[in-house]
C-alpha positions in Angstrom: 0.0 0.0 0.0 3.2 2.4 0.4 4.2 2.6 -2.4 1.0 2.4 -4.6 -0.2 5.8 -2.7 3.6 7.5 -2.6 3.8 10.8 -3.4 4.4 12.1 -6.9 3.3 15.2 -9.2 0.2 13.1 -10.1 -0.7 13.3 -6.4 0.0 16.7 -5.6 -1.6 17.9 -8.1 -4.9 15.7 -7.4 -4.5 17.1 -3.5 -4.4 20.5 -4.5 -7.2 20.3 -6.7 -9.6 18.1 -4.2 -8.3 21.3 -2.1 -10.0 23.9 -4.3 -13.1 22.1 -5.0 -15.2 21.4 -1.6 -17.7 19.1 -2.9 -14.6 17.3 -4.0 -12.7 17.3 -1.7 -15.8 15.6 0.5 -16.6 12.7 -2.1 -12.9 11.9 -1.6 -12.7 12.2 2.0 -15.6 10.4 1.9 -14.2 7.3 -0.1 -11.2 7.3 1.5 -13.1 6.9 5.2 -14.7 4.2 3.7 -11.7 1.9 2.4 -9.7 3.1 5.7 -12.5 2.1 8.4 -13.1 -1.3 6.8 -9.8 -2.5 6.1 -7.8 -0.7 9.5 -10.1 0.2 11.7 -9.2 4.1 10.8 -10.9 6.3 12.6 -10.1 9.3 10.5 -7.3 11.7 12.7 -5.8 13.3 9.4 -2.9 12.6 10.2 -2.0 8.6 9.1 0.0 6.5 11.3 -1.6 3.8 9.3 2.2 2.6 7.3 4.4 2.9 10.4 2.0 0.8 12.7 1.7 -2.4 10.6 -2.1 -0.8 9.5 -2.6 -1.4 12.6 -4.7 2.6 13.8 -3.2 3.7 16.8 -6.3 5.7 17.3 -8.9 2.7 18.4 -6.9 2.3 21.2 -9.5 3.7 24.1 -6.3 6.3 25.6 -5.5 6.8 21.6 -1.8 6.6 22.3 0.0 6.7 19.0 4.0 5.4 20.4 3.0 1.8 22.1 1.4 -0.2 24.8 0.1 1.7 28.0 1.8 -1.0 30.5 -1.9 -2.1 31.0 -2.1 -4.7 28.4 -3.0 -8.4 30.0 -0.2 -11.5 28.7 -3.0 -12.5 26.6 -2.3 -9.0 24.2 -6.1 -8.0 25.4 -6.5 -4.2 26.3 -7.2 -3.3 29.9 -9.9 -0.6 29.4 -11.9 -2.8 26.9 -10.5 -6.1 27.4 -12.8 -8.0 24.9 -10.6 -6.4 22.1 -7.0 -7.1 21.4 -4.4 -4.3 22.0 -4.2 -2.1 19.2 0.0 -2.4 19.5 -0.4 -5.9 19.9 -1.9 -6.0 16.9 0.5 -4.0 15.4 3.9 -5.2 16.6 2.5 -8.9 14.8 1.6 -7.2 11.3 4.8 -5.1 11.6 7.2 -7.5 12.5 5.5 -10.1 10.1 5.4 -7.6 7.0 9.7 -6.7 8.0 8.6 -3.4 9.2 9.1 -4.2 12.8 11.5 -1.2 13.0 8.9 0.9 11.9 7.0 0.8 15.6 10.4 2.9 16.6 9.3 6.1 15.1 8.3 8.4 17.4 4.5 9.9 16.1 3.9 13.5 17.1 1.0 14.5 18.9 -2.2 14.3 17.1 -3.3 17.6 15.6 -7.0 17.6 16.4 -8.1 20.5 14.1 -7.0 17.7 11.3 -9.5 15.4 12.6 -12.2 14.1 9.6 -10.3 15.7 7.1 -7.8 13.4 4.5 -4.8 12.1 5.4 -3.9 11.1 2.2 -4.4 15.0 0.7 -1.9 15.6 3.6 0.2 13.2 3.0 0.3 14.1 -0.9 1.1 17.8 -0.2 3.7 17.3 2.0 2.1 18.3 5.4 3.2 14.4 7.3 6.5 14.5 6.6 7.4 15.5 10.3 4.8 13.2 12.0 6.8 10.1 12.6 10.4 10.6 13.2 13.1 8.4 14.9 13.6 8.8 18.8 16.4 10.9 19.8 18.4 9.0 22.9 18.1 11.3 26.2 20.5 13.5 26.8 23.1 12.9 29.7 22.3 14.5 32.4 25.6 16.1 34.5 26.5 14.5 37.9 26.4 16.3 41.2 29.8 17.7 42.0 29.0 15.6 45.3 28.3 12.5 43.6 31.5 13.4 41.2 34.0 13.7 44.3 33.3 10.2 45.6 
């Protein structure tokens, strides 16, 4: 699914028109919310997680956390707040690591942008607007010692 949806000029320029027209722009979105719901679970935040989560939508989890488990998941992968469904990152870690992306679920996502919410991801995506939602962790600083702790 990557790549068929990648952007190109094609794309762009099809993003920017859907942009101009409204009552195009919601027949897409529309079309799009339909494919995305049935096949992911997608729940239509603008702002895709969708390739870096094994398709997999970080937003059905119930405390929509979009980097990982809570610490609440039972050893059975079910989710502790609705516990007759499956942990969303459960879920994901499997299709991730079975598809070779399991790297993928190291990407940190950014906080979700609410005002994007209902609105197309892939029109963002194809304009250029995701490009900074997932990025790899950056390790945590060193913090200095205590001259105290330094002179033992």
């Amino acid at each position: 699914m990557h790549t068929l949806l990648a952007t190109n000029h094609a794309y762009r320029w099809l993003a920017t028109r859907l942009e101009r027209a409204p009552r195009a722009y919601r027949a897409f979105t529309a079309v799009e919310r339909a494919s995305k719901e049935r096949l992911y679970g997608c729940r239509m935040c603008g702002q895709c997680a969708l390739p870096t989560t094994g398709y997999a939508c970080p937003m059905t989890c119930p405390k929509q956390l979009r980097n990982g488990p809570c610490g609440g998941v039972f050893p059975d992968g079910r989710c502790e707040v609705q516990p007759e469904m499956r942990c969303v990152w459960v879920i994901a870690h499997e299709r991730a690591t079975r598809a070779g992306h399991g790297s993928d679920l190291n990407l940190l996502q950014r906080p979700v942008d609410h005002r994007e919410h209902n609105r197309s991801s892939w029109v963002n995506y194809w304009l250029g607007r995701d490009d900074a939602l997932a990025t790899p962790q950056q390790p945590r600083p060193r913090l200095p010692i205590a001259k105290e702790e330094a002179s033992r």
